[in-house]
Backbone bond lengths (Angstrom), bond angles and torsions (degrees), N, CA, C in turn:
res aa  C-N    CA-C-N  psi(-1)  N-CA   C-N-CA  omega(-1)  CA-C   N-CA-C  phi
1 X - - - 1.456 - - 1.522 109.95 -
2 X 1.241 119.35 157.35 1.683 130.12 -165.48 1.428 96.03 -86.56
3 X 1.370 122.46 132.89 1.291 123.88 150.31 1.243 145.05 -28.58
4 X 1.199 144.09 110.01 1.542 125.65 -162.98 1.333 109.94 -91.48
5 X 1.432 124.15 -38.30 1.684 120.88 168.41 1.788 97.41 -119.63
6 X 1.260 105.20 150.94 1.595 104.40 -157.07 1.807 82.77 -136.38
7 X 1.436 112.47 -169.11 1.937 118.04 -169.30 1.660 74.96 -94.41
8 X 1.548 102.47 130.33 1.416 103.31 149.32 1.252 101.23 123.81
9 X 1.668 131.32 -20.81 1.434 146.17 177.24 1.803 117.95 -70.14
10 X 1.340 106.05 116.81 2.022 98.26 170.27 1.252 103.88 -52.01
11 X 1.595 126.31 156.88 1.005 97.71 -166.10 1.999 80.37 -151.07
12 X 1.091 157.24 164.38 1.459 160.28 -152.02 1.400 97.14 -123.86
13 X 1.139 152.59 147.77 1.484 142.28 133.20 1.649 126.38 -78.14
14 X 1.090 118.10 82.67 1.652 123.27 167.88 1.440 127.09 -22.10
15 X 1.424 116.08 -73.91 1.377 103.18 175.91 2.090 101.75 -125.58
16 X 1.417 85.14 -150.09 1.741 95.60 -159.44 1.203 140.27 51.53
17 X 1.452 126.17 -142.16 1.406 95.28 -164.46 1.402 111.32 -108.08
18 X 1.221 119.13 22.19 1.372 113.77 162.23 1.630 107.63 -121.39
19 X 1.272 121.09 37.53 1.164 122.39 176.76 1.540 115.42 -61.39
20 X 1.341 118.05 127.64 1.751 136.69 173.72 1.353 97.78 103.23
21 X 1.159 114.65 2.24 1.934 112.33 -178.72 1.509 90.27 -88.03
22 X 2.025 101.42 164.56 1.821 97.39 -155.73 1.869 74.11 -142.34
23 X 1.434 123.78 146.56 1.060 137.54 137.80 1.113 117.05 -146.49
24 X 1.812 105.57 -163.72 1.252 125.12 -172.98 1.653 113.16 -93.22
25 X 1.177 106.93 127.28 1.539 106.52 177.15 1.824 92.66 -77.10
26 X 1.764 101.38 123.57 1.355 122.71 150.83 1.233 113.57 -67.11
27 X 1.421 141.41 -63.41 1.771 157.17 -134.94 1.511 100.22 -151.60
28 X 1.266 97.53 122.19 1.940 87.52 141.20 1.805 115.95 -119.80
29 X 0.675 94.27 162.17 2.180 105.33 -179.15 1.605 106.79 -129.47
30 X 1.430 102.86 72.85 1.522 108.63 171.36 1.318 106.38 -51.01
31 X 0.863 152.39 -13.57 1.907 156.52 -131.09 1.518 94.51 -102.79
32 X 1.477 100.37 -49.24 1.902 129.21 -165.26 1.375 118.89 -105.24
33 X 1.746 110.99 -10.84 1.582 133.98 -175.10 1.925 100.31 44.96
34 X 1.388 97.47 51.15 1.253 106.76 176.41 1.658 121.14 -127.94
35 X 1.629 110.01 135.13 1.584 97.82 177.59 1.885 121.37 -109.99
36 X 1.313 109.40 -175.00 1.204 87.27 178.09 1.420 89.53 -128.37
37 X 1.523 135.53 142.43 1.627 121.48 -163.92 1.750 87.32 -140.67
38 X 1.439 98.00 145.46 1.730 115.22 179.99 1.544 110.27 -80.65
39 X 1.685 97.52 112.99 1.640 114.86 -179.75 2.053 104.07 70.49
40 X 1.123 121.06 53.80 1.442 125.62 156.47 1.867 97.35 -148.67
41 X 1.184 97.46 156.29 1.619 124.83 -163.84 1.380 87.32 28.69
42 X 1.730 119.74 98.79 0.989 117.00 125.99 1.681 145.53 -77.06
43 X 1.369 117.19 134.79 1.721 90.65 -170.07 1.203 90.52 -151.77
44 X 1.255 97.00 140.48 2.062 130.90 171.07 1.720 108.11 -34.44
45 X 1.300 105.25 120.14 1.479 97.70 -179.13 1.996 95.32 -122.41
46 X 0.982 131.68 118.73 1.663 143.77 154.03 1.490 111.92 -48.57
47 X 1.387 117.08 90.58 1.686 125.83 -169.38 1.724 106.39 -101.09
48 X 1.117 95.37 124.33 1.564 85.60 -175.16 1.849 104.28 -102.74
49 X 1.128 119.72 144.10 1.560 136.74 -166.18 1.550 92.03 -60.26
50 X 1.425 96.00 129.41 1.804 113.13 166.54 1.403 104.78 -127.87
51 X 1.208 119.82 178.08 2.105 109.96 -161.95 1.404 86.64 -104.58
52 X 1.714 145.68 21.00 1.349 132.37 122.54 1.143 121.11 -119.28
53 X 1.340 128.90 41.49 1.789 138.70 158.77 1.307 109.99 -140.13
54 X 1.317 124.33 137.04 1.377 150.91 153.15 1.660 100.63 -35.28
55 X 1.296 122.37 147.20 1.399 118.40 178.14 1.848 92.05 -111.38
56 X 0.845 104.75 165.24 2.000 118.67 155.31 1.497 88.39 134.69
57 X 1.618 106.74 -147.67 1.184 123.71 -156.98 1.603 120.24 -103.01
58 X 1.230 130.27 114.10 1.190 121.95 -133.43 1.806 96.52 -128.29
59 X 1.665 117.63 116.86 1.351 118.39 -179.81 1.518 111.14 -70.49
60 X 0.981 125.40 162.97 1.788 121.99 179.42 1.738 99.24 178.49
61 X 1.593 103.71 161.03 1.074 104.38 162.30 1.559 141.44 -97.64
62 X 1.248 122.87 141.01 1.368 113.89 -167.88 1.574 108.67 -80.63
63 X 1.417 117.83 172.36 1.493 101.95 166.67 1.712 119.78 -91.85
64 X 1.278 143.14 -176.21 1.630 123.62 -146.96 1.677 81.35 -167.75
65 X 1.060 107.16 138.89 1.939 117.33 -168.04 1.752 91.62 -87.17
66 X 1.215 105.38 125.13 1.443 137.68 131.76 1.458 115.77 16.47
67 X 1.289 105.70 -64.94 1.745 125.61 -171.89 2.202 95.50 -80.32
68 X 0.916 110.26 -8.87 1.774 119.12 -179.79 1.511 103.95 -97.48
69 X 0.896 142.23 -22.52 1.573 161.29 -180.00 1.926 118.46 -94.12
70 X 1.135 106.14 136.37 1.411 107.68 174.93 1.951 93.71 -142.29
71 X 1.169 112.23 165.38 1.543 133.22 -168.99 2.019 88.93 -86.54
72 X 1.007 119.75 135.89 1.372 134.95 -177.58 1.613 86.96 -83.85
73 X 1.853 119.46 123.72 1.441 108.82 163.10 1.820 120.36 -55.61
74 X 0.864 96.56 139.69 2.042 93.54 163.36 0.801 107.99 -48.16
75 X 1.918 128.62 -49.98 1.597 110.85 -141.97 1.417 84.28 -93.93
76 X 1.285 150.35 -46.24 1.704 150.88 -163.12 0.988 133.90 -82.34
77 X 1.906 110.05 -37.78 1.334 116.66 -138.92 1.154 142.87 65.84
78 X 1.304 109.30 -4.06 1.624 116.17 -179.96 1.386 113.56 -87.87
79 X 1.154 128.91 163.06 2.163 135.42 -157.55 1.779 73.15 -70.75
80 X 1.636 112.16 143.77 1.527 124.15 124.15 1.206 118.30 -133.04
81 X 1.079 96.20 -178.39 2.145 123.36 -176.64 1.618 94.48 -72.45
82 X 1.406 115.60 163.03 1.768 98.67 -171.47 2.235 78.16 -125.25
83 X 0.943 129.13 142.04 1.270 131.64 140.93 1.369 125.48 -99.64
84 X 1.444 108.05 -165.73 1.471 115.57 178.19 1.461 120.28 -151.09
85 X 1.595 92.90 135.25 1.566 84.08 -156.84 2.070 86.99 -126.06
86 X 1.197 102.32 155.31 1.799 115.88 -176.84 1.768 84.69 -112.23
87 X 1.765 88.11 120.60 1.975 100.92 162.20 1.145 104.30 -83.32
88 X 1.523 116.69 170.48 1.378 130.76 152.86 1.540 132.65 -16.66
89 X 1.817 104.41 -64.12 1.369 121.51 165.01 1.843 113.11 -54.08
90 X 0.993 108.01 -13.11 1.903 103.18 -177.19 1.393 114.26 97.81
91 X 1.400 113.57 10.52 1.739 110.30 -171.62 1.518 89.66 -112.16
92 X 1.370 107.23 137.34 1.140 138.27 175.84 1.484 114.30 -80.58
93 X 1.562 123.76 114.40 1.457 95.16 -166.36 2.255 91.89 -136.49
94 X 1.155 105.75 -174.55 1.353 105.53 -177.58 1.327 120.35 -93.91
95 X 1.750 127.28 154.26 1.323 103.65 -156.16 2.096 70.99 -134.59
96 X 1.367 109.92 159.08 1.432 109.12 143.13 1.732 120.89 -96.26
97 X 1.109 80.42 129.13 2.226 94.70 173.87 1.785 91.67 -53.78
98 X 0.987 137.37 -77.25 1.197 148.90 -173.44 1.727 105.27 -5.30
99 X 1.441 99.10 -88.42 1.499 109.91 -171.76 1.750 103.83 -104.87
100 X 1.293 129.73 -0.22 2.162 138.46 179.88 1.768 77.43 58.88
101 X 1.647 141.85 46.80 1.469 130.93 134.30 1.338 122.02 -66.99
102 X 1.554 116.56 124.24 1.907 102.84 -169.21 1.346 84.45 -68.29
103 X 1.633 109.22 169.65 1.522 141.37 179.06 1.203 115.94 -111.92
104 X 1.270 123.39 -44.50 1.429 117.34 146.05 1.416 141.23 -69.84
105 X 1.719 111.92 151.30 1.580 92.16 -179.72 1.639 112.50 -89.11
């Protein structure tokens, strides 16, 4: 089955505590239905000194489940549902429910 948010998609945050905050999906981990998104769940990581890393306390992002995430529309920015629509040529490409704007180019 086709991916519904893929690395590279705006993406809305649904619930917790950064809910209505919007980034960029870095990673996804279909395996874990988990993503990893630029500047949401940031969290404190305890780095201990190696003789090429700095040791102390180190911000980063965590990864954030799948079902917490919606696809940012093109035309708004606001969370939609992602469908799928088959062009003419035979390529299957992504649509938003929101406004039917394809998502792919």
């Amino acid at each position: 089955m086709a991916a519904k948010i893929r690395k590279g998609d705006k993406v809305v945050v649904l619930s917790g505590r950064d809910k209505g905050r919007s980034g960029e999906v870095i990673e996804v981990r279909p395996g874990e239905d988990r993503a990893l998104v630029r500047g949401v769940n940031i969290v404190a990581r305890h780095q201990r000194q190696t003789a090429t890393q700095q040791g102390g306390i180190v911000r980063k992002e965590a990864t954030i489940h799948l079902s917490s995430i919606a696809l940012a529309d093109p035309k708004d920015g606001k969370p939609t549902r992602v469908g799928f629509k088959t062009l003419k040529d035979g390529r299957k490409v992504r649509v938003a429910r929101r406004s039917g704007e394809q998502i792919d180019a």
